[in-house]
N, C-alpha and C positions, 0 to 999 in steps of 0.2 A: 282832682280827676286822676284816673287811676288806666293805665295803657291797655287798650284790648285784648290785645296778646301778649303772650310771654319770648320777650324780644331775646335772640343770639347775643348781644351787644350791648353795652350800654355806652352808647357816643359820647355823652358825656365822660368818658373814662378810657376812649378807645381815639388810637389816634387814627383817623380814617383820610385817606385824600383818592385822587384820581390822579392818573397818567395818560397825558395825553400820546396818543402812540401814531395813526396815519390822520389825514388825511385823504379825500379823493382829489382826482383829477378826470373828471367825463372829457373833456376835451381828447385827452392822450387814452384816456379808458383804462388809468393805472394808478396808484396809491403814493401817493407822498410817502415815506414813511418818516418818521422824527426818531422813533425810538421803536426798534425790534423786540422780538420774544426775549432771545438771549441779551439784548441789552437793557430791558427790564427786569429780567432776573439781578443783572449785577449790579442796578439801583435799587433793588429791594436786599440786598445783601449791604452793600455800604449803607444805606438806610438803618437796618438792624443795629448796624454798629455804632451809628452814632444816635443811637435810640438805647441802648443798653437794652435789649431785645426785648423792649416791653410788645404788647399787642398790636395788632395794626391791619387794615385792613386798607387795597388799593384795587380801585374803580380802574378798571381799562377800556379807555377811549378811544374811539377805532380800532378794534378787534374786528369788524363785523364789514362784509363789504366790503368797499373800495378805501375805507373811511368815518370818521366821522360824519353823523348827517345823515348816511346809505343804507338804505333798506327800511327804513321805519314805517309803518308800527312789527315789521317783521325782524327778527334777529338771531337766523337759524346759519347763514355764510360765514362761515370765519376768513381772515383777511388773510389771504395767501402769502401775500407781500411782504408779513413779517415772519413766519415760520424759519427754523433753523434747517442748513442746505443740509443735512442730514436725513429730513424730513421728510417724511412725502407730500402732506398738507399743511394747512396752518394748522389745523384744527389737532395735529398729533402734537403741534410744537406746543398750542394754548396747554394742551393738557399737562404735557411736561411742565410748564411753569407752573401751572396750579400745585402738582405735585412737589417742584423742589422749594417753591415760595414759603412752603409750611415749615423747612426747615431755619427758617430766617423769620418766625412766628409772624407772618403774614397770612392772611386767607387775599387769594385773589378773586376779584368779580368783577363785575359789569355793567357798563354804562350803557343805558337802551332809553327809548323813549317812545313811551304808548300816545303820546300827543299831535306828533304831525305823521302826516303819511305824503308818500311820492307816486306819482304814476308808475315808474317804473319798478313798484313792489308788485310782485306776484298775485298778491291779493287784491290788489287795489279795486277791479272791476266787483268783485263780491263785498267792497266796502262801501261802492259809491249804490249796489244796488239794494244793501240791506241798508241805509239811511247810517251809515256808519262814520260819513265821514261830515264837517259841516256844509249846510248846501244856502246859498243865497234864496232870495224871494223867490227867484222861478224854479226852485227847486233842483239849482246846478249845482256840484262841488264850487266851494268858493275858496279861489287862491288867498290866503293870507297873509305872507309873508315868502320870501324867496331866499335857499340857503344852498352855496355853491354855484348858483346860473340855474338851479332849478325851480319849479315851483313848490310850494308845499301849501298843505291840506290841512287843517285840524281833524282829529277824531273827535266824530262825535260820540262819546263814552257809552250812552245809554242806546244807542244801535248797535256799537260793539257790542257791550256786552248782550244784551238779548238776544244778538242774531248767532252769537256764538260762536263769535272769529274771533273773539277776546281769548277765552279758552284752549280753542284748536292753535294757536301761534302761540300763544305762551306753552304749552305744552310742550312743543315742538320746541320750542328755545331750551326748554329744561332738559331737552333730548340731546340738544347737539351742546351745552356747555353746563360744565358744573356748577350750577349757580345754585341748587338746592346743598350740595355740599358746603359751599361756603358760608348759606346762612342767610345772606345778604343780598340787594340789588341796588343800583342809583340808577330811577327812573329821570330822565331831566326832563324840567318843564312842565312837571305834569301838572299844570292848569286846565281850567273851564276854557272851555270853547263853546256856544250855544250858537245853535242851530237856525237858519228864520222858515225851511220849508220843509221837510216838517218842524216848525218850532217845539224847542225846546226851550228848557228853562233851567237857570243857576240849580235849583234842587232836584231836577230830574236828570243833569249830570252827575251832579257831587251825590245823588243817592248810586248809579251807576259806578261812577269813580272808587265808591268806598266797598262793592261788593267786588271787584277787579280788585280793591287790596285784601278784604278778607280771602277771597283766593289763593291770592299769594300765601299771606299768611299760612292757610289750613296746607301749605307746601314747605311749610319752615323758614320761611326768607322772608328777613325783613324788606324793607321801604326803604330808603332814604330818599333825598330828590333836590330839585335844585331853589327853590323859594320858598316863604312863607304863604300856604294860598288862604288870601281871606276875601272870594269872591263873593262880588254884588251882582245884582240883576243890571245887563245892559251897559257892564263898568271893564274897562280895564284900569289896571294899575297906574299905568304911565300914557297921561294925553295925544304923548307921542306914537301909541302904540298900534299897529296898522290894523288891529282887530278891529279900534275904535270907528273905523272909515267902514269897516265892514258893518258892524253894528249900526252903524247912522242910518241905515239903511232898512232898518225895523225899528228905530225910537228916534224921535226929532222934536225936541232938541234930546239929547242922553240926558240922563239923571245923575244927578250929581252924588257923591259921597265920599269920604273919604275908608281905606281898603283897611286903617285901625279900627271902624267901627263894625266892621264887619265880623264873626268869628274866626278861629281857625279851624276851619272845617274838617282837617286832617289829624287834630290834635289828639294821641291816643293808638292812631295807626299809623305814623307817620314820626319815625322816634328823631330823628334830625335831617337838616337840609343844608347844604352848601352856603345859601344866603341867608340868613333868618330876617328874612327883610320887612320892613310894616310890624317889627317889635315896638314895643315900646316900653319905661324903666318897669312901669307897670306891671306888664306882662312879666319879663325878666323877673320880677321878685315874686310872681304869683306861681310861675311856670318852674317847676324845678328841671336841671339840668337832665336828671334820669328821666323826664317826662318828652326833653324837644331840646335837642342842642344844637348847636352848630357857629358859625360864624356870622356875626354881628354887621349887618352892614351902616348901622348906626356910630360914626368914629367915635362921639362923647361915651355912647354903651359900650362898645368893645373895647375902649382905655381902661374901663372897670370893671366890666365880668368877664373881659378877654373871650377866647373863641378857640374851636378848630383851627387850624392853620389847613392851607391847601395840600402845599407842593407841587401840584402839575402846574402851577405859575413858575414856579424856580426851574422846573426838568424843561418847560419851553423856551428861557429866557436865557438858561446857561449849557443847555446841551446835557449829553448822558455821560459826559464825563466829571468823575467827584470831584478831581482838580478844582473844575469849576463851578459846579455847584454846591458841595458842602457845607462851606463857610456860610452860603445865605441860608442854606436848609438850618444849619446848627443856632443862628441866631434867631431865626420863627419860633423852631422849635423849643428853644429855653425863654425866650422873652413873651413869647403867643401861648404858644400850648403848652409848655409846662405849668406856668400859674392857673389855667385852666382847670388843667387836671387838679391842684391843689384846690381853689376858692369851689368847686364842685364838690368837693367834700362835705362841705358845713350848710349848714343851714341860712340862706339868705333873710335876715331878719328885718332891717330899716335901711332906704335908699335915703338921702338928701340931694340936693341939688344946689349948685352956684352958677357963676358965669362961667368960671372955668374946666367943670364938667360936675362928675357924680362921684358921692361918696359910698362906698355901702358897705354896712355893720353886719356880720357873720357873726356864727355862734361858737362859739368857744376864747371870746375878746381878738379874732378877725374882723380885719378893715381892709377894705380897699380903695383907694386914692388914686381917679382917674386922673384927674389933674396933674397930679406929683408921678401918675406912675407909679405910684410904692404900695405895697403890702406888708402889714405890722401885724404882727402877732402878739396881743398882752404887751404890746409896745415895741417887740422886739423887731428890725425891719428886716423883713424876709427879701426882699426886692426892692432896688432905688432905683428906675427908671430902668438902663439896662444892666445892670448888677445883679443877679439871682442864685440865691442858693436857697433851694428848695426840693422837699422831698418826691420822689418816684414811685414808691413804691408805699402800697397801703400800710405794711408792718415800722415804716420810717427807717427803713438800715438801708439804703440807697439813695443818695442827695447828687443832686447834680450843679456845680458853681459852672458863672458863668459870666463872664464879662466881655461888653462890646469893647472897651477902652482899654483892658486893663485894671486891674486892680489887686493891693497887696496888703495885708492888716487880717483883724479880726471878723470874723461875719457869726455872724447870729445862727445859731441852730438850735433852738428851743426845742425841735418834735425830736433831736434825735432819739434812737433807742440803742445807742453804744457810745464807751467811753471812747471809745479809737476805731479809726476806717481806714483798709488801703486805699491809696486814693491812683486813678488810674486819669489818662487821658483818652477823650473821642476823637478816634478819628475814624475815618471812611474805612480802614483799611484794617481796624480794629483797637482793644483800648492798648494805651502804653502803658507799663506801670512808673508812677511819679513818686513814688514814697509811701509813709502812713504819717497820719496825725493822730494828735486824741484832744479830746475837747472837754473843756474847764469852762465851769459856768455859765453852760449854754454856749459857747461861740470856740470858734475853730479858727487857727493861721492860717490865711492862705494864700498862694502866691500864684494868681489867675493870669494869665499871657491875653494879652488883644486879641479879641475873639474866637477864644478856646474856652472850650467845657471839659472840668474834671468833673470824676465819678468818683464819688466819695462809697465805699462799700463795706458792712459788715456784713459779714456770712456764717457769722455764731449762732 
């Protein structure tokens, strides 16, 4: 299968995450904030650097409203709370970062969600009267779920879009934030929802859902999103899931199935997702990376075909300062998404399977070894569990080593394409230079520090 559109990106090759930046607070009627305009600029700047400025692209969570959560399915308020005092609005300060992020080869964008709606969206009364939003047996909005102390709503897709508040709001978002500029969007969530009055049904959503992406698209911007969606009739994913209480309610007993036997009904317009969850080895060998990538919530799959790395788990867990986050970013980033980037290259040809996890053969005498951790090349080992030296950069004259423990000897550089590299160190605050080597027989000396990455570079 071959992608609908002709995508900005290829996820598979592009290192994408999200930054979680407010929160609301309706209580107080004011925004948590975690992380500012200006102190997201300067984590996408130490980012750069300890990226060797390759591509990147970061989703901004709570931009919009009070917070995360606020305003949905609408996303035209920028979030005052983080603007720089210089400012007048937030919305002068988002733009400013859109603008200086490009110099740090970021494109920044945006986290939005066409899936639930609140009463107190502006539109809400025109969604519950065009059959837009999900409505129980007697034809009322049905609460679903509740996020912050409020309640929330599903959109029902296929009233959206026909009644033509799909359109008129998304518009109006392209108006107030550069998201046709950057290319790109992360809708989260975007699941079925089905309706019981007027019923609807799994194909009269996902046919509605897919013409709201070709929209997007015919505006230049991809997809991304936050799951795998392989929806059944009358199913959710997870038993626990409070749609299912709602659902009971129109099928008694529910029908059973499991969400792998399902399609992926987005596959095609939909180039990756946050979780790729309801994978399976299968799929993974059928599905190429340039077709549907992202991170593996399967831990046997992601020890072997590795994934996306996040990041807005590290900026929430260590703050905005590099001090403290760095170190965890630099270790995802060389042990998670670097091999990533690399086993995306080739060709996925034969999986195996043991108790210990999953083997899989790549074309060019690539292996990877969930179990062990390790990637050989024609024998030679590219990665031993946390050990990595491996290539960056398509042309192979950019390698990046990298060790959790430590480590000092020979390593393996079968792709290089130079006899000698300066070799520099990453850090937040930019590279350092460490020396030069040159390398004999495929492998290179090198004397890697506990949990530090050098940048091996030719520029011939």
């Amino acid at each position: 299968m071959q992608p609908l559109y002709k995508w900005n990106y290829d996820y598979g090759k592009t290192l994408w995450m999200k930054m979680f930046l407010a929160k609301p607070d309706f209580e107080q009627n004011r925004s948590d904030v975690l992380i500012s305009f200006k102190q997201a600029l300067d984590i996408i700047r130490a980012t750069d650097n300890l990226t060797a400025g390759i591509r990147k692209i970061v989703y901004l969570v709570g931009w919009q409203g009070l917070g995360h959560d606020d305003c949905y399915p609408e996303m035209e308020v920028v979030n005052d709370a983080l603007k720089l005092e210089c400012d007048a609005d937030g919305r002068e300060s988002l733009l400013w970062l859109c603008r200086e992020a490009k110099k740090y080869h970021t494109a920044v964008s945006f986290h939005g969600n066409l899936s639930d709606a609140y009463e107190a969206t502006p539109c809400f009364p025109a969604l519950v009267r065009e059959n837009a939003v999900v409505k129980d047996k007697n034809g009322e909005p049905a609460v679903i779920e509740v996020f912050n102390g409020r309640n929330a709503y599903k959109v029902s897709y296929k009233g959206y879009y026909e009644s033509g508040l799909f359109k008129k709001n998304w518009d109006r978002f392209c108006e107030i934030a550069p998201v046709r500029e950057a290319g790109t969007v992360h809708l989260d969530n975007f699941c079925i929802a089905q309706s019981l009055n007027p019923c609807t049904s799994v194909e009269d959503e996902d046919a509605a859902r897919n013409k709201m992406l070709d929209y997007i698209a015919s505006l230049g911007i991809d997809v991304t999103t936050e799951y795998t969606y392989r929806e059944l009739e009358w199913r959710a994913d997870s038993p626990g899931h409070p749609i299912r209480r709602f659902y009971a309610a129109a099928e008694e007993p529910l029908p059973e199935g499991r969400p792998e036997d399902a399609p992926i009904r987005t596959l095609g317009r939909i180039p990756a997702s946050w979780w790729t969850s309801g994978m399976t080895a299968e799929d993974c060998m059928k599905i190429p990376p340039s077709l549907y990538s992202g991170h593996l919530t399967d831990p046997k799959l992601l020890a072997v075909f590795y994934g996306g790395m996040h990041g807005e788990d590290i900026w929430m867990k260590h703050g905005a300062d590099p001090a403290d986050w760095a170190p965890e970013f630099l270790r995802q980033f060389c042990t998670l998404q670097l091999p990533y980037f690399y086993l995306n290259r080739y060709e996925r040809q034969r999986c195996t399977e043991d108790d210990g996890g999953y083997t899989v053969y790549l074309s060019d005498g690539v292996v990877s070894r969930g179990k062990e951790g390790r990637i050989t090349k024609n024998g030679d080992v590219l990665k031993d569990g946390d050990d990595v030296l491996l290539p960056l950069d398509a042309e192979n004259r950019t390698f990046i080593a990298y060790s959790e423990n430590g480590r000092t000897g020979d390593w393996a550089i079968p792709d290089a394409a130079f006899a000698a590299a300066d070799v520099y160190e990453l850090t937040a605050d930019g590279s350092i230079p460490r020396g030069r080597v040159r390398i004999a027989n495929g492998t290179v000396g090198l004397n890697v520090p506990k949990g530090r990455a050098l940048l091996l570079k030719n520029e011939a």
